[in-house]
C-alpha positions as CSV (number, residue, x, y, z in Angstrom):
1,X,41.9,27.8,-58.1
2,X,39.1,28.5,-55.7
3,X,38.9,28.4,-51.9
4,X,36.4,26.2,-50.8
5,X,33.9,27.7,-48.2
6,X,34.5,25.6,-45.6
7,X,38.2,26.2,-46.2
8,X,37.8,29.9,-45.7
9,X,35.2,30.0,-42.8
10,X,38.1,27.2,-41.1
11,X,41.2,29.9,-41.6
12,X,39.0,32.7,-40.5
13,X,38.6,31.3,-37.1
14,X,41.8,29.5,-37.0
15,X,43.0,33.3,-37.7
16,X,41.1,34.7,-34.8
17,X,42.1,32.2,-32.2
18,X,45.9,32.3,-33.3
19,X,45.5,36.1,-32.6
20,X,43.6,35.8,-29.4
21,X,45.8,33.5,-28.1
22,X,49.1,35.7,-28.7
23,X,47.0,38.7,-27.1
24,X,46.5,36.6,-24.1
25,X,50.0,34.8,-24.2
26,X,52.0,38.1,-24.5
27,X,51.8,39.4,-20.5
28,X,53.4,36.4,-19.7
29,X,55.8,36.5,-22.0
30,X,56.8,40.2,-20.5
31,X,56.9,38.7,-17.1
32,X,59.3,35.6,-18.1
33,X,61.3,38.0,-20.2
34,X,61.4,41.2,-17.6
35,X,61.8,38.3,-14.7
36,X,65.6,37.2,-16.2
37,X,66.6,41.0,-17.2
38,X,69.0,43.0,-15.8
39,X,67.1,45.8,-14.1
40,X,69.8,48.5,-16.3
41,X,68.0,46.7,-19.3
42,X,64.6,47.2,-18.5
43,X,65.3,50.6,-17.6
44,X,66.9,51.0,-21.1
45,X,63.5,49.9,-22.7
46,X,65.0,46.4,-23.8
47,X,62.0,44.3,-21.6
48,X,60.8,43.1,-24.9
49,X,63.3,41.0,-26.6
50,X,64.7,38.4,-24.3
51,X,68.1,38.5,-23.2
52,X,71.5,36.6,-24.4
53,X,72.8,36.3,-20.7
54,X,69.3,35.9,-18.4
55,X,70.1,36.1,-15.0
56,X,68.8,35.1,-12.0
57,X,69.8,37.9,-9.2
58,X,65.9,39.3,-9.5
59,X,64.8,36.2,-7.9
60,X,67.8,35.9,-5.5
61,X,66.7,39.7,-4.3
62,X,63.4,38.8,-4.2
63,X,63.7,35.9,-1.8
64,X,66.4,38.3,0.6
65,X,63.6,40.8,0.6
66,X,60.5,39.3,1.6
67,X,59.5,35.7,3.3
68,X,58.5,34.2,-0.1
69,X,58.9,30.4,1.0
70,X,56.5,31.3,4.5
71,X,53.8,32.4,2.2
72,X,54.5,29.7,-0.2
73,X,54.0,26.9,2.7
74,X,51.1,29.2,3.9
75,X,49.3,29.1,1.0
76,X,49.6,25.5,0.2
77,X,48.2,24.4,3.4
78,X,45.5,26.5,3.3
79,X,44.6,25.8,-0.6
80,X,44.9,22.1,-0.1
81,X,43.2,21.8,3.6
82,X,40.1,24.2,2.1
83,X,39.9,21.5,-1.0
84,X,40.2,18.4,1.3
85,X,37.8,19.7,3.6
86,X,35.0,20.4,0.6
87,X,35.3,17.1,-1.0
88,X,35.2,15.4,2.4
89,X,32.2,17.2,3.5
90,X,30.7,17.9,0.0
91,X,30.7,14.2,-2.0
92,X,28.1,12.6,1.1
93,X,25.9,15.7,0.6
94,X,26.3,15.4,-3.1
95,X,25.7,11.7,-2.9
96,X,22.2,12.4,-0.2
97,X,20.7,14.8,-2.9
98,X,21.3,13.1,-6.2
99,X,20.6,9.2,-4.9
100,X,18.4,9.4,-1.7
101,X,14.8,10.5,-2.1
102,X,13.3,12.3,0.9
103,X,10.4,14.6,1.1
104,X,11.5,18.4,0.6
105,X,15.3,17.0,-1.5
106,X,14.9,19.6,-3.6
107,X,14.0,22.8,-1.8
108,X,16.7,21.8,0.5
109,X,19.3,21.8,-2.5
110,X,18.1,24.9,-3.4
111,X,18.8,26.2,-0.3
112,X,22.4,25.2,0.2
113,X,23.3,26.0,-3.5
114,X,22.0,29.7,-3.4
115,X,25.2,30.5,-1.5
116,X,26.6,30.8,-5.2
117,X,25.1,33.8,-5.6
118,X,26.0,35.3,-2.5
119,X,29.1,37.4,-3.2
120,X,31.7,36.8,-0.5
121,X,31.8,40.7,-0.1
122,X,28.2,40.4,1.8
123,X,29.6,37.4,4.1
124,X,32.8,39.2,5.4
125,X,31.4,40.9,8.6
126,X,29.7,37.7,9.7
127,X,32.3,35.4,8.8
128,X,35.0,37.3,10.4
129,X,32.7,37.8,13.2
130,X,32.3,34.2,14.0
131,X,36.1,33.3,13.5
132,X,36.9,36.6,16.2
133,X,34.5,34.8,18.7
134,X,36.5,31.5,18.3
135,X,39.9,33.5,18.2
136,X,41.0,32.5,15.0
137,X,42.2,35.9,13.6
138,X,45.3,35.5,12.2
139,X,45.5,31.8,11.6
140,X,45.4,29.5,9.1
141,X,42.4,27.8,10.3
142,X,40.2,31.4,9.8
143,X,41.2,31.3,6.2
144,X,40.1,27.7,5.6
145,X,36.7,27.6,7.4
146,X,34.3,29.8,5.5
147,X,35.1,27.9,2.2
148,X,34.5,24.1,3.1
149,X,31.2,23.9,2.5
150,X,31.1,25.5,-1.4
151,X,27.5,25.0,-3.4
152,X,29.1,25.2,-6.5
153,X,31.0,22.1,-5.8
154,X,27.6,20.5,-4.4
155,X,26.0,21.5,-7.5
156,X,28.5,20.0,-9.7
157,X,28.9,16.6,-7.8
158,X,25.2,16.2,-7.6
159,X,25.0,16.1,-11.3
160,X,27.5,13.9,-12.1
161,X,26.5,11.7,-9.2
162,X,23.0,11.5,-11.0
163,X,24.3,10.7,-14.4
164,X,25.2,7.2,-12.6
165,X,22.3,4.5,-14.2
166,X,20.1,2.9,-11.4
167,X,21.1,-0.5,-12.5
168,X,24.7,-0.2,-10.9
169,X,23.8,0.7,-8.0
170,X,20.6,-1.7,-7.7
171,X,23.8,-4.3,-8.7
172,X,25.9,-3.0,-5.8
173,X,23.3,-3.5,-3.6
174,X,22.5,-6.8,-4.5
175,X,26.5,-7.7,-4.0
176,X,26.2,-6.2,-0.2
177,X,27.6,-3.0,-1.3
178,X,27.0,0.4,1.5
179,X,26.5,3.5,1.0
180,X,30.0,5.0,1.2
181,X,31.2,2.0,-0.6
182,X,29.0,2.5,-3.7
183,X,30.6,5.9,-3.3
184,X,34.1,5.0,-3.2
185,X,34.0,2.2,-5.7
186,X,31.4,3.1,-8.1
187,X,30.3,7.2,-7.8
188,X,33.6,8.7,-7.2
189,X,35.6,6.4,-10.0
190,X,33.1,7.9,-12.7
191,X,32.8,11.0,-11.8
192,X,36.7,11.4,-12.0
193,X,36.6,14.4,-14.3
194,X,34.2,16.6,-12.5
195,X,36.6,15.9,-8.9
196,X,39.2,16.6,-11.6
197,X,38.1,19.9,-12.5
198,X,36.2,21.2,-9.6
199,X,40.1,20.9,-8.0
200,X,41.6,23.3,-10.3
201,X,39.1,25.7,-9.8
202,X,39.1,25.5,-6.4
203,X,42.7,25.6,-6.0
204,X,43.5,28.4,-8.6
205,X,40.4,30.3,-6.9
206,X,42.0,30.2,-3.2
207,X,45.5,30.2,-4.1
208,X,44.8,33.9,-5.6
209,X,42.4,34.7,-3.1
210,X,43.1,38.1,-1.6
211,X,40.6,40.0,0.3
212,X,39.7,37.9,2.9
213,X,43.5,36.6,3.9
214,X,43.9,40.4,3.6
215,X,41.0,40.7,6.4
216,X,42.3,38.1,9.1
217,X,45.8,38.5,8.9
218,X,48.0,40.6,10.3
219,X,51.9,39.1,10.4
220,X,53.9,37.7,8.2
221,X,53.9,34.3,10.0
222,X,50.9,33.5,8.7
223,X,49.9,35.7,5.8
224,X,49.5,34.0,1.9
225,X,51.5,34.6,-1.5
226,X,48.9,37.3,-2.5
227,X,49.3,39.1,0.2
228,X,53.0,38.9,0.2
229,X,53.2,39.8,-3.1
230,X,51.0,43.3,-2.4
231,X,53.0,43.8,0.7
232,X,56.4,43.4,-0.9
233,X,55.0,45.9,-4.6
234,X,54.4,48.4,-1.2
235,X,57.3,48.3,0.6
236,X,60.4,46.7,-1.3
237,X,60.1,46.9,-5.1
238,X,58.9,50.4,-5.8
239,X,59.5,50.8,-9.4
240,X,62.6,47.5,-9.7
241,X,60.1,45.8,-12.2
242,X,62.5,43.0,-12.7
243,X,61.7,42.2,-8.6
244,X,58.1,42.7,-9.5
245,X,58.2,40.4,-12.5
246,X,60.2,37.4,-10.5
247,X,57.9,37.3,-7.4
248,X,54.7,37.4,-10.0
249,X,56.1,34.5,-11.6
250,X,57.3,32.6,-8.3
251,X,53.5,33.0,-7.4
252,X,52.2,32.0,-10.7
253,X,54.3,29.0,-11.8
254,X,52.4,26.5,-9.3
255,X,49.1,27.1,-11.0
256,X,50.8,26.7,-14.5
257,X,51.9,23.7,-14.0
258,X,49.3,21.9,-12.7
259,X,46.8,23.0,-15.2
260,X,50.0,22.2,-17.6
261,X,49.6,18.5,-16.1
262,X,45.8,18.1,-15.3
263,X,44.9,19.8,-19.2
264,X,43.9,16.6,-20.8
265,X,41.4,16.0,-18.0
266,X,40.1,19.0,-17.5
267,X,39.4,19.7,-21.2
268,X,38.3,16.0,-21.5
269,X,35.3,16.6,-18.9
270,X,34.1,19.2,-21.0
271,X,34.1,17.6,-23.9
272,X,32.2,14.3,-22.6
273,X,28.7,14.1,-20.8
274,X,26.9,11.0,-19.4
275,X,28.5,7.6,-19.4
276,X,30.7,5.7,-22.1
277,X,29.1,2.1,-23.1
């Protein structure tokens, strides 16, 4: 009996990504595992088969010691207000760039986009400088600010935005239709997977961010998950890896979830260009 070609090359690489997978799946199956252990067991070396009687006191510790909820509600309000801010300041300049035609469109795009390649190390000093003058430090509002108005979601918009045919919109014109109501009803409906997915970056982006909360913060009133999370590996867990473990998953199970829920679309908008029909 022979093995087709096609048979082989298909195991191959189903071999390859089963392997990669477990490779990338096995951290977080030490965290879930060391997360409902018994710090003794860890201790003991048995972090890496899961135990008969999980317990929960590493999170019950972990909420006693540090603020976890405060940064929780800190870092939801600021991930959600920078991505309602970029969409309600990006999708008009999206829409002005890919629809309306005005001399010098294009070197203007340019312009705004290049921010992408600006690494946020190089805009620290001036963007801390400007929230100082304002007297910002140490609020929400300083981490929100230098983030609304992101290229890459400009960039992204823009291209989806142009994918639309003339024809609908030379129909919604002919019905009466505006400018932001061709947006609402027509541009933002089929671009759905791009809003979609330029959400999950965003969100997963910010809600990890660390240097810049880092930068203008300074209590615990205010400060994020991140930078909970390094304060409390600093001052409160020292070596208790099964403290470590529970606050690392506390702070990642948000993101897992949503991606867990938002997978279809997000894989779906890679997978599809253009328009159906």
């Amino acid at each position: 009996m022979f093995i087709r070609k096609t048979d082989a090359g298909n195991w191959i690489r189903y071999s390859i990504l089963v392997v990669t997978s477990l490779i990338m799946l096995f951290p977080f199956y030490l965290m879930i595992i060391m997360a409902f252990k018994d710090p003794k067991s860890i201790l003991a070396g048995g972090y890496l088969a899961p135990s008969l009687e999980p317990t929960v006191s590493n999170f019950v510790r972990v909420f006693e010691a540090a603020s976890f909820l405060t940064y929780l509600e800190n870092t939801v309000l600021v991930v959600t207000g920078i991505l309602l801010l970029q969409l309600l300041l990006i999708i008009p300049a999206a829409y002005v760039f890919a629809r309306l035609k005005f001399r010098g469109s294009g070197l203007l795009f340019i312009v705004y986009v290049i921010q992408i390649m600006l690494p946020l190390e190089a805009l620290i000093l001036p963007n801390y400088r400007i929230m100082n003058s304002f007297g910002l430090i140490n609020t929400r509002i300083a981490m929100i600010l230098p983030f609304v108005g992101s290229g890459y979601c400009a960039f992204l918009l823009r291209q989806a935005f142009r994918q639309v045919p003339q024809s609908l919109e030379d129909s919604a014109i002919i019905d009466g239709c505006g400018h932001l109501r061709f947006i609402w009803s027509v541009l933002l409906p089929l671009s759905k997977p791009t809003l979609i997915v330029f959400s999950l970056i965003s969100v997963a982006t910010h809600w990890n961010d660390y240097l810049w909360p880092l930068i203008v913060t300074d209590s615990n009133r205010v400060r994020t998950l991140t930078i909970g999370l390094g304060m409390f590996v600093q001052h409160e867990s020292g070596a208790d890896w099964g403290m470590l473990m529970a606050a690392t998953l506390f702070i990642s199970l948000p993101l897992i979830l949503l991606f867990v829920v938002l997978q279809r679309r997000f894989i779906e908008s890679f997978l599809t260009s253009g328009l159906k029909g």
